[in-house]
Structure formats: C-alpha cells, structure tokens
ZAPABA-605370 format. One record per residue (C-alpha): residue in one letter; residue number from 1; x, z negated, y negated. Coordinates in nm, 2 decimals. Layout:
<roros>
["a" NUM [X Z Y]]
...
</roros>
This chain:
<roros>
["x" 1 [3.09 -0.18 -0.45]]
["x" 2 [3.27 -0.44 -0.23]]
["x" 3 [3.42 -0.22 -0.04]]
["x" 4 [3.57 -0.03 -0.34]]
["x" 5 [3.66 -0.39 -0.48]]
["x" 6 [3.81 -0.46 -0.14]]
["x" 7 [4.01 -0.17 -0.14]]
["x" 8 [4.18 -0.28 -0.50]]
["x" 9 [4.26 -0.64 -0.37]]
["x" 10 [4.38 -0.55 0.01]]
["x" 11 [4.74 -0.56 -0.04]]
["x" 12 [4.66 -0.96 -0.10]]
["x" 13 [4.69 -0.92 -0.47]]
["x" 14 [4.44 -1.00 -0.76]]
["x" 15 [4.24 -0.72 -0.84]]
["x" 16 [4.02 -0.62 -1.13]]
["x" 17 [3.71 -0.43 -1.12]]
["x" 18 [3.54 -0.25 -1.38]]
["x" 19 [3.18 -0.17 -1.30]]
["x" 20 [2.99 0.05 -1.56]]
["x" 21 [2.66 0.06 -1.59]]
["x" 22 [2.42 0.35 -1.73]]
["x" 23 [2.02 0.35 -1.82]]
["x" 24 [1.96 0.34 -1.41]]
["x" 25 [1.65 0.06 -1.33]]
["x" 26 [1.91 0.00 -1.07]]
["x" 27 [2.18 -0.07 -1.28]]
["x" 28 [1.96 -0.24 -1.55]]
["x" 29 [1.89 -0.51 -1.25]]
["x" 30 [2.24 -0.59 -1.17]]
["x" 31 [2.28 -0.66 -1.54]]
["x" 32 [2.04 -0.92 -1.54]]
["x" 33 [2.14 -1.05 -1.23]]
["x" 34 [2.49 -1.01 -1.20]]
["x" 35 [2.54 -1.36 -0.98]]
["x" 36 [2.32 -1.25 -0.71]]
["x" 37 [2.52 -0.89 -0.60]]
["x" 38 [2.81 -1.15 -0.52]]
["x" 39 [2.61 -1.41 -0.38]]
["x" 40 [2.36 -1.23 -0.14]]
["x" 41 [2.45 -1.14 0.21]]
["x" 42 [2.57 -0.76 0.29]]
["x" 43 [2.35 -0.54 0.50]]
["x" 44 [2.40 -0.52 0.85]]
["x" 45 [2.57 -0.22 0.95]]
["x" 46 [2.38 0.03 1.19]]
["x" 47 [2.58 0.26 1.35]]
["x" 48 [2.44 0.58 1.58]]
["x" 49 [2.59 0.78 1.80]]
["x" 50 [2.40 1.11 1.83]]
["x" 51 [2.47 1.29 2.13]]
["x" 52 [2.49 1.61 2.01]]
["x" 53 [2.78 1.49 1.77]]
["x" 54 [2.94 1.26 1.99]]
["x" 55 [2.96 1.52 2.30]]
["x" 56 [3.12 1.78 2.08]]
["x" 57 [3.38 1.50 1.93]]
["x" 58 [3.45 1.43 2.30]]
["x" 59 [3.66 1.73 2.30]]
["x" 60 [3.88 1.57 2.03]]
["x" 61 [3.89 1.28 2.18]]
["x" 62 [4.02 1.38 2.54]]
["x" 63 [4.25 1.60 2.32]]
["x" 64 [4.43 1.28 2.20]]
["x" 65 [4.46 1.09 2.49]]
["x" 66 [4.25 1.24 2.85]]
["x" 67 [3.99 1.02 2.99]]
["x" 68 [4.03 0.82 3.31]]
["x" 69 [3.69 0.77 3.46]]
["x" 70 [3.79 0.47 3.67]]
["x" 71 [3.91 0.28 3.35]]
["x" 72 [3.72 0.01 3.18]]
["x" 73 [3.82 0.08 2.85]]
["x" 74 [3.69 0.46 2.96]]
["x" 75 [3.38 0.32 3.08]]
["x" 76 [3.30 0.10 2.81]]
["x" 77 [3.37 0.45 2.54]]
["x" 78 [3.14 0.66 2.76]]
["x" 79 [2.87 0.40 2.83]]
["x" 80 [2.82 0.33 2.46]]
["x" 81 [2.79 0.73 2.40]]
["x" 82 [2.49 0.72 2.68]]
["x" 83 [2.71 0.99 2.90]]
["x" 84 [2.74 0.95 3.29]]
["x" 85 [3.11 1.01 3.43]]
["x" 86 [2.97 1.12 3.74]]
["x" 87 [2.69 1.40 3.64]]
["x" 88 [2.77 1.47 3.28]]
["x" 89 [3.20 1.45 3.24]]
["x" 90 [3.27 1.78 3.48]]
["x" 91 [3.02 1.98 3.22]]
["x" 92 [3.21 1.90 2.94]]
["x" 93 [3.55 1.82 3.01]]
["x" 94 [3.79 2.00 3.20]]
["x" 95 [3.94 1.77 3.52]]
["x" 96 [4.29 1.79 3.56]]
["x" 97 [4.36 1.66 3.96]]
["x" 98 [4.72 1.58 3.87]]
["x" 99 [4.70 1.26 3.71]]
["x" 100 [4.33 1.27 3.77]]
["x" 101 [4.23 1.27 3.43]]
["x" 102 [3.97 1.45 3.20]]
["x" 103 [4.10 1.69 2.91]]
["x" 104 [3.98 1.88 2.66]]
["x" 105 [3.81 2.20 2.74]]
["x" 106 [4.04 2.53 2.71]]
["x" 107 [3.78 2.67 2.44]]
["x" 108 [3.88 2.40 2.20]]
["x" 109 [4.22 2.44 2.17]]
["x" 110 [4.47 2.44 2.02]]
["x" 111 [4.35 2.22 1.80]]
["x" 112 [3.98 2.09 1.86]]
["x" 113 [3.92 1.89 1.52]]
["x" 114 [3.93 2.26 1.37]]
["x" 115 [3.62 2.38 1.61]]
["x" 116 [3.44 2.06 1.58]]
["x" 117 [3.19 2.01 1.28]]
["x" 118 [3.30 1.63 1.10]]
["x" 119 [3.01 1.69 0.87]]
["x" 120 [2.72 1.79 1.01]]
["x" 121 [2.57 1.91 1.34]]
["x" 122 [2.44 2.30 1.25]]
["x" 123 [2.50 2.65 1.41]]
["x" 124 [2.81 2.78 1.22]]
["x" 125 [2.58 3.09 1.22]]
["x" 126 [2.36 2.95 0.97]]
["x" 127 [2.59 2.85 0.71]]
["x" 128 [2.60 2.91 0.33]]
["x" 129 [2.94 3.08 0.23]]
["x" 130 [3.14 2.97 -0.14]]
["x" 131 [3.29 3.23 -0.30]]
["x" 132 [3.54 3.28 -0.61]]
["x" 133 [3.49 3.54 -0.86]]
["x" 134 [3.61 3.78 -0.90]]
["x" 135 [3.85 3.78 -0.57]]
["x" 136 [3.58 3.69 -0.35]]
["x" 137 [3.80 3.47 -0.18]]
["x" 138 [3.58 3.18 0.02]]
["x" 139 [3.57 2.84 -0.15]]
["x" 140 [3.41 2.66 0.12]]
["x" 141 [3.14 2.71 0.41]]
["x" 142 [2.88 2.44 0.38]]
["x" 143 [2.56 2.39 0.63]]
["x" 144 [2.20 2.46 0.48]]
["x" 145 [2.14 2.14 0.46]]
["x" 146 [2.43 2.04 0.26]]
["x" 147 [2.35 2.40 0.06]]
["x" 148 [1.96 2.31 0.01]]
["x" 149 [2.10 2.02 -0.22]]
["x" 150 [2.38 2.12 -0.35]]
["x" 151 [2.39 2.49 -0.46]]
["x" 152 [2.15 2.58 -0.79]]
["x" 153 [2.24 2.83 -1.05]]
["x" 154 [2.41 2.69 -1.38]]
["x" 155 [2.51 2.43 -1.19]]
["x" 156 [2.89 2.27 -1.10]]
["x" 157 [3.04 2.26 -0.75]]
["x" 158 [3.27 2.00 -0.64]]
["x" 159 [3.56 2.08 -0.41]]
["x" 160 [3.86 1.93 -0.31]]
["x" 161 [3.88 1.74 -0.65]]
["x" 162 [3.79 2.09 -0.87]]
["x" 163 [3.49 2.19 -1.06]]
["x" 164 [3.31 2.53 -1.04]]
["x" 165 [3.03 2.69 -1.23]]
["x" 166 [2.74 2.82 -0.93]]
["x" 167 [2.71 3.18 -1.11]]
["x" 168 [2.46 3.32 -0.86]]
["x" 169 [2.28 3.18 -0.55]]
["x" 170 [2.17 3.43 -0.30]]
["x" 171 [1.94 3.23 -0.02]]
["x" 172 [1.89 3.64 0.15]]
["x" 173 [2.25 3.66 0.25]]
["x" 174 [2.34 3.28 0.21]]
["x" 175 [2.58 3.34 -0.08]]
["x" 176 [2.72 3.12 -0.34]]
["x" 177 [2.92 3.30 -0.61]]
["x" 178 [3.14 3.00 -0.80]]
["x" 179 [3.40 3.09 -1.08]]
["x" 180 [3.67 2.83 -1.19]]
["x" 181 [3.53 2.55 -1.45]]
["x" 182 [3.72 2.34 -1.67]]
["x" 183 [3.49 2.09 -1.76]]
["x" 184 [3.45 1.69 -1.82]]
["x" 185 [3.08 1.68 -1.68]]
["x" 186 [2.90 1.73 -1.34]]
["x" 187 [2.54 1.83 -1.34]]
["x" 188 [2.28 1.69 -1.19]]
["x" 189 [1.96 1.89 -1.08]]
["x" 190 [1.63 1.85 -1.18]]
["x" 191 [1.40 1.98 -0.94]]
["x" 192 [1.09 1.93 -0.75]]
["x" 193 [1.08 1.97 -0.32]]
["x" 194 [0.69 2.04 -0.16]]
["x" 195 [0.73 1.93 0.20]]
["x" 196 [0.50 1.98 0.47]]
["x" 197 [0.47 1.97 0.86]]
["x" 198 [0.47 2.28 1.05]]
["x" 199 [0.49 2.19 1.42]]
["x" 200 [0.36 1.87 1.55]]
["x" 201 [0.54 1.77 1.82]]
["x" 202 [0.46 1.42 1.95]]
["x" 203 [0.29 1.13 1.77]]
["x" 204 [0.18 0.73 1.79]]
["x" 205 [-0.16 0.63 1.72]]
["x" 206 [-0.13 0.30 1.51]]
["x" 207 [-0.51 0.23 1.41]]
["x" 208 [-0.70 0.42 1.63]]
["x" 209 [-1.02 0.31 1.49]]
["x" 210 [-0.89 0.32 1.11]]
["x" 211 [-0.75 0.68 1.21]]
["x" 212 [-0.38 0.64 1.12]]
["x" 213 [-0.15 0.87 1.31]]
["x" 214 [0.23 0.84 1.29]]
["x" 215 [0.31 1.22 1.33]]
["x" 216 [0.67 1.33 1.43]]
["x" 217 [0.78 1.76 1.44]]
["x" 218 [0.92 1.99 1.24]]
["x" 219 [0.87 1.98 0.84]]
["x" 220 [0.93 2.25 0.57]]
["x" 221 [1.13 2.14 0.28]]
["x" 222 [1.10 2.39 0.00]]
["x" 223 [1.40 2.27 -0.30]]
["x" 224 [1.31 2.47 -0.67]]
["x" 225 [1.55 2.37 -0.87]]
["x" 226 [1.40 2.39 -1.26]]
["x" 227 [1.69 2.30 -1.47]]
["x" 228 [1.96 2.01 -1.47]]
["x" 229 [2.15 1.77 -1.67]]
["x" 230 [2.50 1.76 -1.77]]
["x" 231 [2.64 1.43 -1.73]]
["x" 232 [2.96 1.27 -1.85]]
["x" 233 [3.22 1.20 -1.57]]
["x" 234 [3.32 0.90 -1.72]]
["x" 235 [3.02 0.76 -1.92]]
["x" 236 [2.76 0.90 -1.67]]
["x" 237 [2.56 0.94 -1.98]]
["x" 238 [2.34 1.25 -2.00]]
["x" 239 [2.52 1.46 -2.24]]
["x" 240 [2.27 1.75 -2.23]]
["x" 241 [1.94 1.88 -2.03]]
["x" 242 [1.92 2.24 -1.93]]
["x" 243 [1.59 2.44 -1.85]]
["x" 244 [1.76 2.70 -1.57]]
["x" 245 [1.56 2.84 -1.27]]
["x" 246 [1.71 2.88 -0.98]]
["x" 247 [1.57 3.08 -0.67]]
["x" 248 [1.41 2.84 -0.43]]
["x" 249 [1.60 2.73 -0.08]]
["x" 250 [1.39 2.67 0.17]]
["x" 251 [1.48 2.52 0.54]]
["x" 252 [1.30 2.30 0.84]]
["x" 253 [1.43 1.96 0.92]]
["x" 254 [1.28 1.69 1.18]]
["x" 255 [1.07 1.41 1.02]]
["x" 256 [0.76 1.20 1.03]]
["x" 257 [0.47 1.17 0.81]]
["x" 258 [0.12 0.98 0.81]]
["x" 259 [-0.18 1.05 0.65]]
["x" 260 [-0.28 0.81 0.40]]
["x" 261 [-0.65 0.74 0.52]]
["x" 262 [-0.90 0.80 0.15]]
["x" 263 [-1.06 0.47 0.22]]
["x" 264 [-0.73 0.33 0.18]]
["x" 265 [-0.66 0.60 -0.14]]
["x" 266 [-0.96 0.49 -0.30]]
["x" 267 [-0.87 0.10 -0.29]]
["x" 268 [-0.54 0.14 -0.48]]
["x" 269 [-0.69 0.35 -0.72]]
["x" 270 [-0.95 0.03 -0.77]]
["x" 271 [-0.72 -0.20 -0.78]]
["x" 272 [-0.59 0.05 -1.12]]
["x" 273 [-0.24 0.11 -0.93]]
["x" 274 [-0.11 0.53 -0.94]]
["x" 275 [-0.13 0.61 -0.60]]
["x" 276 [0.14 0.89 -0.59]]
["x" 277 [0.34 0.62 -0.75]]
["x" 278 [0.27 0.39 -0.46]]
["x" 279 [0.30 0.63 -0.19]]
["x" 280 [0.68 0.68 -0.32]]
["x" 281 [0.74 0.33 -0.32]]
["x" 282 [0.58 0.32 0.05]]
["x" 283 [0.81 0.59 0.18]]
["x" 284 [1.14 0.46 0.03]]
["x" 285 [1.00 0.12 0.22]]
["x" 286 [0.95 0.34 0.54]]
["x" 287 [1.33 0.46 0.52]]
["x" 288 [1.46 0.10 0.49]]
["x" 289 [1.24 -0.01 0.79]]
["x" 290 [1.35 0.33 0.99]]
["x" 291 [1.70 0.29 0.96]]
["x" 292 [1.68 -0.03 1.06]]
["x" 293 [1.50 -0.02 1.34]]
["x" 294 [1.60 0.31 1.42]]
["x" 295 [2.01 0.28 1.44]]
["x" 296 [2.07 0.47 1.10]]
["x" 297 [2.15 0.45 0.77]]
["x" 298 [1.90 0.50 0.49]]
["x" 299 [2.15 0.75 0.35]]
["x" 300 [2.08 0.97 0.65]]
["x" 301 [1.71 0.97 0.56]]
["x" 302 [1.50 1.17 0.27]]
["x" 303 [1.17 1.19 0.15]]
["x" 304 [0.98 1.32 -0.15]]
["x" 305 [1.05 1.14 -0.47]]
["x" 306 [0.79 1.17 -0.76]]
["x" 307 [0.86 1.32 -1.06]]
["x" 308 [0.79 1.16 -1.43]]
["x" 309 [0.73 1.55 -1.51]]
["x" 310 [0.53 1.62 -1.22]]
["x" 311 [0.17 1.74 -1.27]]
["x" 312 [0.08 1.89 -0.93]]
["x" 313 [-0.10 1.69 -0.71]]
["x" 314 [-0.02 1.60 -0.33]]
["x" 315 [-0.14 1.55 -0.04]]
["x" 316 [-0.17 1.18 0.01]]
["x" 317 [0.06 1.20 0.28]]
["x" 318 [0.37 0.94 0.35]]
["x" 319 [0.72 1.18 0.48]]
["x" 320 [1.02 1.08 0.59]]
["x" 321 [1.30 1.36 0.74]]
["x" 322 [1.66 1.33 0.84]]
["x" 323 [1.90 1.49 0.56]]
["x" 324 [2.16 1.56 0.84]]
["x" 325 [1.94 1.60 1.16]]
["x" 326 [2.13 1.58 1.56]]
["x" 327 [1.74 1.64 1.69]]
["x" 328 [1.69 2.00 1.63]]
["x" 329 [2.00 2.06 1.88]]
["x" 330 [1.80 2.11 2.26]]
["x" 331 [2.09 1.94 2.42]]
["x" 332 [2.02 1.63 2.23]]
["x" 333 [1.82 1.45 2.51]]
["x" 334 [1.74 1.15 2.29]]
["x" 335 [1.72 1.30 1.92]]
["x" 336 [1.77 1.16 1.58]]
["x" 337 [1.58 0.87 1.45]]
["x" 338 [1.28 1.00 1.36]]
["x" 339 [1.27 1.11 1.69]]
["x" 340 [1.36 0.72 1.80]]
["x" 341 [1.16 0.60 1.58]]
["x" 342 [0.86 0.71 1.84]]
["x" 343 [0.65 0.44 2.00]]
["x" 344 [0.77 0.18 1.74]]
["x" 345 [0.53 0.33 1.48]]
["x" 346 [0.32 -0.02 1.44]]
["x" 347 [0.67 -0.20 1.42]]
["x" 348 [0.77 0.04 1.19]]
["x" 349 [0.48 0.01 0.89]]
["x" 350 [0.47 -0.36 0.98]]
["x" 351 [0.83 -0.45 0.90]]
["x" 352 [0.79 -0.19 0.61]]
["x" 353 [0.47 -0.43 0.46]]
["x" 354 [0.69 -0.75 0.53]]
["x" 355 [0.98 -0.62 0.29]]
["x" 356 [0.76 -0.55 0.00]]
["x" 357 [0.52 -0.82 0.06]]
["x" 358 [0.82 -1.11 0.12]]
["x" 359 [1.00 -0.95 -0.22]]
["x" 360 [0.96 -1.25 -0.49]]
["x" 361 [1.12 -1.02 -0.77]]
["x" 362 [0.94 -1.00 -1.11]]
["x" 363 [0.95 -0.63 -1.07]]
["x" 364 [0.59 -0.54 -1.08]]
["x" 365 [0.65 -0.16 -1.06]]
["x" 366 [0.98 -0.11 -0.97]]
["x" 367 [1.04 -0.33 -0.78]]
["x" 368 [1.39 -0.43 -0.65]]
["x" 369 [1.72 -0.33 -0.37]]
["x" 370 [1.54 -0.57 -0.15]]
["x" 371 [1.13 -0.39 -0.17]]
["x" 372 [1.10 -0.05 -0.29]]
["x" 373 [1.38 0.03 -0.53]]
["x" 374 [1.61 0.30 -0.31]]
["x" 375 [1.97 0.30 -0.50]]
["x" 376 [2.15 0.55 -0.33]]
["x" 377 [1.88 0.79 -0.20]]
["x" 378 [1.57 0.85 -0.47]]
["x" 379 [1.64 1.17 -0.61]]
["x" 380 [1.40 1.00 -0.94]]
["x" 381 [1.66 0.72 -1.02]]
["x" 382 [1.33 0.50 -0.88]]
["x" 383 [1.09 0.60 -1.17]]
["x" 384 [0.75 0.64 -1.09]]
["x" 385 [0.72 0.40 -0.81]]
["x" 386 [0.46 0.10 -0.75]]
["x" 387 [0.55 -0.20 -0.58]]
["x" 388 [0.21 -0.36 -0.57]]
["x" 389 [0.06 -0.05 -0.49]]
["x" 390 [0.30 0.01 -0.21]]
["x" 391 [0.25 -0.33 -0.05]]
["x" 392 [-0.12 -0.27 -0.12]]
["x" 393 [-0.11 0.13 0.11]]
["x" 394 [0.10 -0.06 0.40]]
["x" 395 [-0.11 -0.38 0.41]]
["x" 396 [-0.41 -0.10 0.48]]
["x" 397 [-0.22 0.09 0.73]]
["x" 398 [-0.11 -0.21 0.95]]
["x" 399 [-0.43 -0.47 0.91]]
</roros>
C-alpha cells in the first residue's frame, strides 16, 4: 500500500489515497488500527536469484550490453548470480575474440526476451493454451502452475485488462476455452486442494528423540474447484456465490512438510484449541520464517488453507510448497527455497515459535500480519486459524 501511495505522490506533489476496506479479518485490523500501518517498519526485502532463471535471463542480458569477464562491474553481476567466468560463461554464452567479450547465444536471437520465460521457470511443453470461441484464436499460454489456480469453469479470466468467461477446461489436452465477457465482477474460486508427498528426497531430523522430521521432495497438489463467488470490482463485495464443479487440475511441486507427532495432537486438543485450525496458523508461520530465512518472498510460497466448509479430515501434517518452483529444473544446482531451506530446519520452527509466541496482539484466534494472519497468500481470507494453538504445535516441535 506504500508503494501504490508512493507511486501517487512521486512527482513531489500531494497525493490522496483512498483505501477501501471489505469484511476481510485483515482489513477489519487495519480499521482498528489505522495508526500502526504508517507507523511500523516495512519488511525487509529478500531478493533470490534462482539459477535456473537467472542463467536463462543471462541471454538477455549479454543481448543488451556483452559481458567483459575482466570487469569489476562484470564480476560483481556474475558473482552475485553464483556463476564462474572461467568454467560456467563459455557454456552459456557465446565468446566473441574481437573485443573479447561474451554475447548472447545464436539460439536466442533475434530477440531473446521473446524466448526467455519473465514469469515462470516451466517446460514450454507443459503449458496450458487460452483460446477464444468460436475462432479458436489463442488468448494466452500460461504454465500449469499459473493454470492450476487460475483456470476453473464458470469462472472469469483476466488478460491484458479484458474479462473472459472459462467456458470449458480440459486438463487431458491442457485446454482453456474463454469467450468475450462484459462484466463489472471477477470471480473468485472456492475450492479445496489435498496435498501430499510423493517422493522424499532429502530430510533434517529436528527432535530425534521426539521423532520430528523436516521432510523435503516432491508433493502432489490436487486443486477441485467446487463453485466461486462473484465479486464487485469496485466494492469487492460478494455480489453472488455459485455452486459449479469444475474438473480437478492436478500437478507436482517441490515443498516440505512435517509430521505433527499425536502426543503433540493430543495436547492441543486438551488445551480445547481445533487442531486443523492450529496447524494452518502453524504453516502460514512456517512461510514467514521460510522466506525469511530462505531468500524469498512469502508470495512465492503455498500451503493448505482450511476451509470453514471443510468436513474431511487430514493428516496432521504441516506443508509448505513453492507456487513458482526454479528446483524441479536439474540444472539448478542449488534449488528453490525449500530446497535451501535444508539443514536450517531447527532454525526454521524456532524462529516460526518466536513470531507467534513474541505477537502481543489481542487476536486470540486470528491472530495478526505480525503471527499467523497471512494477507496476501491464505486462499481462506485467514478464517479458521488458531494462534494459541499454533504457538502451542511449534512450542512442541522445537522444545
């Protein structure tokens, strides 16, 4: 919000800004304490430079001006990208002995940014196509992870400042069949996601006599989408709820997840605190600390939000995966942060447990921006969440 505010006043003029609020628990907090969003100190900024991102933005980046390997400036840009001049350079750049510089490989051209991905970091084979009835002319192409969340049935499409109605959603031929929509509502989905590890690949051992392993591999996300709402563009007022399936996308993403111990289960539940409640306030907790200690942003990470409407029960079982993952890429030597997040575990839950338990906000369940409240990034608006059951699952897991 200060950076839109920022944007308003830049041309050092007064500005005014409008915010408006809706029924969000998020937005229902800033009401009440309107001083403190102006007052408190902005988040530090974690930037991460994947390697199977920044290698293939290397391209664009020799395109604009070649890289001298015996520059500082040069030095300083490849060092910060982890990439040795010496071994890794002549395997992906092309050396010109002229002016003894590095260009951009012959492949990319003639324009690289239009063969380099500024979105995501997926096989172009797997993507999801957008097409317009009834020309079948394509819309847009959009990676399965951007297509797992935003392509359901009855739903509206935004592209390029235009709305479309999602007709038909074909996950067999990775199809999306759109048709023009003038309306003055997007939708938002209702749905529920069952997540669940299917290839362990490494792991930390954080209590190895209380048996709590921090797992990291490959998890299934599984999206059913079971109806929507229509929401006003400018009130951002539910305006109506719709009960539409819609065929269920499924794809695999990196991530962690522990295993909430029973003992540990069975003392929440005494202590008359919901423990699915308190396992989602845990893992939006576990995203904050992640991110932080991890070089991300908690916008890059996902987990899976409890439902109000949900009746099934889960596995008591914290998760964490990356919405737009550089680790499933082989070349990328030092992975996303899940991935990074390895052999930190006991930092991890520990700096988790001090966010929730250092929290003085009067927010019993829901908590707050600064414990378990996630605002943007809970797909439940942050209903059904714990705090004191959440402080009460990490105290177990790191004491």
């Amino acid at each position: 919000m200060r950076q839109q505010i920022g944007r308003a006043g830049r041309l050092m003029q007064d500005c005014l800004a409008i915010v408006m609020l809706t029924d969000d628990p998020m937005d229902r907090l800033a009401a009440s304490n309107h001083a403190a969003i102006f007052r408190r100190e902005p988040e530090h900024l974690s930037v991460s430079a994947e390697e199977s991102i920044s290698r293939a933005h290397l391209q664009c980046a020799a395109f604009d001006r070649p890289l001298d390997p015996q520059c500082p400036s040069d030095q300083r840009f490849l060092e910060a990208l982890h990439i040795d001049p010496a071994s890794l350079l002549p395997a992906l750049l092309l050396w010109d002995p002229a002016p003894k510089r590095y260009l951009c490989r012959l492949e990319y051209k003639p324009w690289p940014a239009q063969r380099v991905s500024i979105r995501a970091a997926h096989d172009a084979t797997d993507a999801w196509s957008v097409l317009l009835l009834p020309s079948l002319t394509l819309v847009e192409e959009l990676d399965p992870i951007h297509a797992l969340f935003s392509l359901y049935e009855g739903g509206v499409f935004l592209h390029r400042g235009r709305s479309f109605s999602i007709d038909k959603v074909d996950p067999d031929s990775r199809i999306a069949l759109v048709s023009h929509a003038n309306v003055s509502w997007y939708t938002r989905k209702r749905d529920y996601r069952q997540v669940r590890p299917v290839d362990t690949q490494a792991f930390d051992i954080v209590k190895p006599m209380g048996n709590v392993c921090y797992s990291y591999g490959r998890l299934q996300v599984v999206a059913k989408v079971f109806g929507y709402h229509r929401v006003d563009t400018l009130s951002k007022r539910i305006v109506e709820t719709v009960d539409h399936a819609s065929p269920a996308l499924c794809t695999e993403l990196p991530g962690v997840w522990i295993d909430v111990p029973l003992s540990i289960c069975r003392q929440i539940a005494k202590a008359d605190h919901d423990v699915e409640a308190s396992i989602h306030g845990a893992q939006h907790l576990l995203i904050k600390s992640i991110s932080r200690l991890a070089s991300c942003q908690p916008e890059d990470l996902e987990t899976e939000c409890k439902s109000p409407m949900a009746s099934r029960t889960r596995i008591p079982r914290l998760v964490v995966y990356e919405r737009n993952p550089a680790s499933l890429s082989a070349a990328d030597a030092g992975g996303g942060p899940t991935k990074r997040s390895l052999g930190r575990a006991a930092q991890i839950l520990r700096a988790a447990w001090q966010l929730v338990d250092a929290c003085g906000c009067a927010q019993d369940k829901a908590g707050c921006a600064d414990c378990v409240a996630l605002q943007p990034g809970c797909s439940e608006n942050n209903q059904c969440i714990d705090k004191q059951g959440a402080r009460l699952l990490l105290r177990g897991l790191v004491e």
